[in-house]
N, C-alpha and C positions, 0 to 999 in steps of 0.2 A: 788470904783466901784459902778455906782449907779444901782441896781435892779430895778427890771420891775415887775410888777403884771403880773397875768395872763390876752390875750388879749380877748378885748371885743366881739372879731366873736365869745369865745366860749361861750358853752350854762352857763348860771347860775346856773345851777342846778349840772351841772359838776364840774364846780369851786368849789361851798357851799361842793360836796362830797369829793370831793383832798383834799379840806383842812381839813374838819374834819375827813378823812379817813387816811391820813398818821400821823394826829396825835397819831388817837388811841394807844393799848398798842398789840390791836394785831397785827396790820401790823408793829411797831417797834418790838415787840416780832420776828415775820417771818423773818425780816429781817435780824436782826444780828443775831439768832440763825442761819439762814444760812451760813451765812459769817464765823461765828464761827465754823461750823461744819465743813464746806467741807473746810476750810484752815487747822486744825488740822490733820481732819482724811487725807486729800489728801497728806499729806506734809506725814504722816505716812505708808500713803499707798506707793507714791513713794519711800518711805526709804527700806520698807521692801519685793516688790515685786521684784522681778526677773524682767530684762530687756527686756521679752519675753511677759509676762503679763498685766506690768505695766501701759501702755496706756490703755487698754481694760479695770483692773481695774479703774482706775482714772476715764474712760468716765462712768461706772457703777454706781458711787460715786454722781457725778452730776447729772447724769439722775434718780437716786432714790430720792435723796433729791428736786430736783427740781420737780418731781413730785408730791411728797408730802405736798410740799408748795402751788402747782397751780391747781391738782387736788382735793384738800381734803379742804386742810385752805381757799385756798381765795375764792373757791366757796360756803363756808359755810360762809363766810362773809354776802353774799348775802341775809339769812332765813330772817332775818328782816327785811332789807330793806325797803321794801313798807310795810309789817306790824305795824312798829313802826310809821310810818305815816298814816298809819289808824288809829292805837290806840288812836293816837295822835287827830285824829282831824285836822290835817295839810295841807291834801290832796287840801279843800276847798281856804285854806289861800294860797294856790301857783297855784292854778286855776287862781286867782285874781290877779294875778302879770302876767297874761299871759301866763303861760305856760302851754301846752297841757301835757295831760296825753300821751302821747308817748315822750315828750322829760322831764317829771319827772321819765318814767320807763328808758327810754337810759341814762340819766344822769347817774341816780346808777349804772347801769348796766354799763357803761365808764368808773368810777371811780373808779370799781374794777380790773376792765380790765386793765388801767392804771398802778396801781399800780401792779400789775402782770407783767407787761412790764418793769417795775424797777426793780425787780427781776429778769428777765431775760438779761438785761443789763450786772447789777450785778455780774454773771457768765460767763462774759467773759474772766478777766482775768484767770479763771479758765482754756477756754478751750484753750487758748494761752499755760501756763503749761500744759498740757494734749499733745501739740502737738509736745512741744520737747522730749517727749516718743517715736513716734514713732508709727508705724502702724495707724494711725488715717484716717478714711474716711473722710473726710472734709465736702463734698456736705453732705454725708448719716447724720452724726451725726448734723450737722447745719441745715436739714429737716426736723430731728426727733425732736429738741428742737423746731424748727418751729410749729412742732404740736403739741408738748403737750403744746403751749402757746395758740393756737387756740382752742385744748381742751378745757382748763381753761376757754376762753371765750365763749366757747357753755354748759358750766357747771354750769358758773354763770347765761347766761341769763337763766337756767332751773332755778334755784335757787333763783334769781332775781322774775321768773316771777310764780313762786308758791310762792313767798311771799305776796303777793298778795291775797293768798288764807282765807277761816275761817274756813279752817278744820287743826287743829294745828298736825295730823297726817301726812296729804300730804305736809305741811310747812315744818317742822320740821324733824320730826320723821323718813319719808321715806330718806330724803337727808342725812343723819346723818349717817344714813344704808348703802344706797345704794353708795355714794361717797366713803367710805375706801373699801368696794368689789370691785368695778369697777377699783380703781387706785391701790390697789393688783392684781387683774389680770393683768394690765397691766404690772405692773413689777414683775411679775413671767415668762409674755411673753420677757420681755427685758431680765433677766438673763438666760432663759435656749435658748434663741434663736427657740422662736415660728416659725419667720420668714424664711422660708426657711433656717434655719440650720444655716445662717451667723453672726445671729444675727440683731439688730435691723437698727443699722446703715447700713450695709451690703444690706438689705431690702429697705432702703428709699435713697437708691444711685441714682434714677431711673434711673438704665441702665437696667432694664427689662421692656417687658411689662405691666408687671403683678402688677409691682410696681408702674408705673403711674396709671393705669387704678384704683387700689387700693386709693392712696394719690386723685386723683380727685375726685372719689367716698366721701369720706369719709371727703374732704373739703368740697364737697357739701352736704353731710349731716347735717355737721356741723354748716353750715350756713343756711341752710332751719328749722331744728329746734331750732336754737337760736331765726332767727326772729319769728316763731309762739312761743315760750315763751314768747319772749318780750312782742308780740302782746298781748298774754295773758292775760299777767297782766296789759297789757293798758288797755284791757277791764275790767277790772275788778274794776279798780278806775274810770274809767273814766265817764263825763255824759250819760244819755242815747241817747242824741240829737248827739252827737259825731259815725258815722259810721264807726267801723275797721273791718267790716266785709266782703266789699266790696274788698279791697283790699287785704286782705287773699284769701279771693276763686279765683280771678284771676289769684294771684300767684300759688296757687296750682293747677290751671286749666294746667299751661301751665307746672308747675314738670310732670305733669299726664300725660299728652301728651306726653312729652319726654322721662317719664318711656314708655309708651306704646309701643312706637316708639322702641325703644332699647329691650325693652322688646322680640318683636314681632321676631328680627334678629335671624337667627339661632345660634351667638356664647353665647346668654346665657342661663345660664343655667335654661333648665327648670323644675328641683326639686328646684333652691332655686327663682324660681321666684314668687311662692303664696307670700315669706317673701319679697324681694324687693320691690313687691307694697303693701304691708302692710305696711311695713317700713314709703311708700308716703303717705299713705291715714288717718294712727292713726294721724298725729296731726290735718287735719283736722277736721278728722270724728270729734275727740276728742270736739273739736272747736264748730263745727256749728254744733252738735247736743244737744248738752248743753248749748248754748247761751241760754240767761235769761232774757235782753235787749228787749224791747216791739218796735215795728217799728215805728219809729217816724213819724209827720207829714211832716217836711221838709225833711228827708230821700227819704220818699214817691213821694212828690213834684219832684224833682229830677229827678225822673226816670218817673213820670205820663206825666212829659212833652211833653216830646220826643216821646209821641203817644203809639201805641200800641208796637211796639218793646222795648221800653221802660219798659212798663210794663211787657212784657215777660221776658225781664232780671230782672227785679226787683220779680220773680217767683223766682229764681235763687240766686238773689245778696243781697237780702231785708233783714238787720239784722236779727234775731230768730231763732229759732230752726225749724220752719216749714220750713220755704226757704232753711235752712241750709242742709235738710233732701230733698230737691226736687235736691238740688245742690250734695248731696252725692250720689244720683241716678244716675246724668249725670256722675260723676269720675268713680262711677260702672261701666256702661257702657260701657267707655273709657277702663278704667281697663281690661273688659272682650274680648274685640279685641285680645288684646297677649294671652292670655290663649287659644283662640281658634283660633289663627297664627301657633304662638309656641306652638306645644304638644310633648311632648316627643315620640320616636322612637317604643322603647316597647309598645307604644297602651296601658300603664295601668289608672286605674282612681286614682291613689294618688293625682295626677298631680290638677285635678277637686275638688278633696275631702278636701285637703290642702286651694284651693283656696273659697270655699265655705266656711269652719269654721272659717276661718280668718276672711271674710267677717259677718259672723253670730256673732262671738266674739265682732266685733266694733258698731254694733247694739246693743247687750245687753245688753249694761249699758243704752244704750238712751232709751229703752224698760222698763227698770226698775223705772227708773227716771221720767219716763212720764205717767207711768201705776196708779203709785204713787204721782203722781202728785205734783214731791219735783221740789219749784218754790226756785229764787232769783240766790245772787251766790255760792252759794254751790250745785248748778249742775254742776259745771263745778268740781270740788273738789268730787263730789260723782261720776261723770261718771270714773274718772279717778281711783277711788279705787275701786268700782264695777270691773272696768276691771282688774284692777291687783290681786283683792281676786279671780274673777272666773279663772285666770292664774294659783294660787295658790291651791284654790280648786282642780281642775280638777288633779292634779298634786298629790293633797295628792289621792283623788280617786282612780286615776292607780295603784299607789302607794301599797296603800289598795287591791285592785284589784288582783294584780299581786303576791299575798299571797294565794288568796285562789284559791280553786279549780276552781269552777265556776267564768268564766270569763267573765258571761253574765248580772252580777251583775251591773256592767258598763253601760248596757243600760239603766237603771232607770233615769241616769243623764247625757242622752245624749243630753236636752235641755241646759246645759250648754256648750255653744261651743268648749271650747278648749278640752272638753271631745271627742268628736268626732276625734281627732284628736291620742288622744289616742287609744280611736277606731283599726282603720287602723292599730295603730304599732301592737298595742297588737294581732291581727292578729283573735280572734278567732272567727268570721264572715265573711262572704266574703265582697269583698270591695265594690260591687255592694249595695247591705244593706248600706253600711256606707255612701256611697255618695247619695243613695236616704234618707236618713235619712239629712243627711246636705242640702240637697237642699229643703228638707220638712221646717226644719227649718228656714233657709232663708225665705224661703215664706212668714211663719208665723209672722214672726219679722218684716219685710218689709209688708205687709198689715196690722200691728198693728199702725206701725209708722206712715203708710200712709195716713190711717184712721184720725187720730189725727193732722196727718199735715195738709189735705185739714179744718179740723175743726180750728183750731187754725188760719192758715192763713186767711179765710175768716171773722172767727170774727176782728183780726189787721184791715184789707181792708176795713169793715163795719165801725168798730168805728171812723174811722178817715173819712170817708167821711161823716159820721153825723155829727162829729165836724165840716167838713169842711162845712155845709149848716147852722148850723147852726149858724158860725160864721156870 
């Protein structure tokens, strides 16, 4: 039988991963420690369970182990990735061969993916034995393995695309952490049946509403935060003359809209809608407040063309952190339409308060970052751990707080935002106070940035039309 190479439509960069990817010892290690596991324990499990049980176990068996192979192992595959190609020095040498720093970050990021899809193959004949048990939701349980494959692959592109990073914390350290908590929760939710009482499979039957509206939501998250990782760490290897900025905010332009829109209807809900469009707006914000990338001259060109409306979007769309800051103005904006559509019934301010320090929280790290004047790419690395320490902070605070007597102690450190938020639960000011205090805030942070952005921007604008006279 003669073999075939892999074909030429695919990317090179993908191929060079497969191959040295399924070499390695840890995706062999994964795989047959698989294969070994769930054939031992399942053959065991069906031996010993009761004929009542016995399918529910088995599906349990699969959905743990396979979790743990695709949400924890192969997404840590990922930490290196594009670091060991920085280290390397490599980046350069595959520039030269033609390939964009978006199809060097999707290569790795395919190849992990890929071989994540062989694993899940893999487990079929598994769930073939699983089904002559008995009791088996079929559509439910082949949804749910659906998704935690699609997991995996919005876990790698996180992982993928802070590899990229040169803060060996936000690399390393955080996905190390935060990947075994995450895929424990998940299977503490799959054993005790989080989901409406049925269990997991029972949930992702979609014969409720509840459950599509859920599984779409949660595809589309999935896939809105993969691509801004990915995008990530394009930018991040990438030259400066290469624009990925343009086409991020576009696409967030129109999530934003679509949050709004939906937002705005009366069936959702308006206590978790500060978080929904929070949800949309961190990996921008995240993005184009911390952009590092100097606006280029051909970028520029581009859009100077096309006249003055040209350059208005290029106020907007123009790589940096200024334009990126004039453009999270417009999503604000947008943003603020449903909050002030949709308000809740009761007439309370949580509604306002909520959405204010969410707002003030994605600000100040970019307030911090720029006060400080930390250039390169380790702004994108620092805004991202600014925001998660002042999560943390604010958290041990209340914490603190909520010990002692005076509970006015709190206000000392209501400049950090998610403090505010503690604020309101902890109750012991009226909410009126809390939410002129958040929108003081706001203020502040937003005239800081603003300041700095019309400055910033005009210098880019300046220096490049003096290059351009005097070319």
């Amino acid at each position: 039988m003669h073999l075939f190479d892999f074909p030429d439509r695919l990317s090179p960069m993908l191929v060079k991963e497969l191959r040295q990817g399924m070499r390695t010892k840890a995706f062999v290690g994964v795989f047959l420690a698989l294969q070994i596991i769930l054939g031992v324990i399942l053959l065991s499990a069906g031996a010993a369970a009761s004929s009542d049980d016995a399918g529910s176990t088995i599906s349990n068996i699969i959905f743990i182990f396979f979790s743990i192979a695709v949400l924890i192992i192969q997404p840590m595959r990922g930490i290196s990735s594009l670091s060991s190609e920085v280290k390397g020095n490599t980046i350069d040498m595959m520039v030269l061969t033609r390939l964009s720093a978006w199809r060097i970050v999707t290569g790795k990021w395919a190849s992990i993916v890929s071989q994540s899809a062989l694993l899940l193959v893999t487990i079929i004949p598994y769930l073939i034995l699983r089904y002559f048990f008995g009791g088996m939701n079929l559509i439910g349980e082949i949804i749910f393995l659906a998704i935690l494959f699609l997991s995996s692959a919005a876990l790698t592109a996180v992982t993928v695309g802070l590899s990229a990073s040169s803060s060996v914390i936000l690399r390393s350290v955080l996905p190390m952490i935060a990947l075994p908590i995450g895929a424990y929760s998940l299977l503490m939710a799959l054993m005790f049946g989080a989901f409406g009482g049925g269990g997991m499979s029972t949930f992702f039957a979609l014969d409720t509403e509840e459950s599509r509206i859920f599984v779409s939501i949660y595809l589309a998250v999935c896939a809105y935060y993969g691509f801004f990782m990915l995008s990530t760490g394009t930018s991040l290897i990438a030259p400066y003359a290469e624009n990925h900025s343009t086409l991020r905010r576009v696409i967030s332009l129109a999530v934003t809209i679509i949050t709004a829109v939906l937002g705005s209807m009366s069936f959702t809900d308006t206590e978790a809608l500060p978080f929904f469009i929070t949800l949309v707006l961190l990996p921008v914000f995240a993005i184009s407040l911390s952009e590092f990338a100097p606006l280029a001259a051909p970028t520029y060109r581009k859009f100077a063309k096309r006249g003055p409306l040209g350059q208005l979007a290029g106020l907007f769309l123009f790589p940096g952190w200024a334009s990126g800051f004039f453009f999270c103005l417009v999503l604000t904006a947008i943003s603020a339409v449903s909050f002030l559509i949709n308000r809740p019934t009761y007439g309370g301010s949580e509604h306002f308060i909520y959405g204010l320090a969410c707002l003030a929280g994605l600000l100040f790290p970019a307030v911090i970052i720029n006060v400080f004047r930390i250039n390169g790419p380790q702004r994108v690395s620092h805004f991202i751990l600014i925001l998660l320490g002042s999560i943390v902070l604010a958290s041990v605070l209340a914490g603190i707080t909520n010990s002692l007597s005076n509970k006015d102690v709190l206000w000392l450190f209501c400049w950090i935002p998610p403090v505010v938020i503690f604020l309101e639960e902890i109750g012991s000011t009226s909410n009126d106070d809390v939410l002129v205090c958040s929108f003081i805030i706001c203020i502040i942070y937003i005239s800081t940035l603003l300041l700095r952005a019309f400055q910033a921007y005009r210098k880019s604008i300046t220096d490049i039309r003096a290059n351009s006279d005097s070319e």
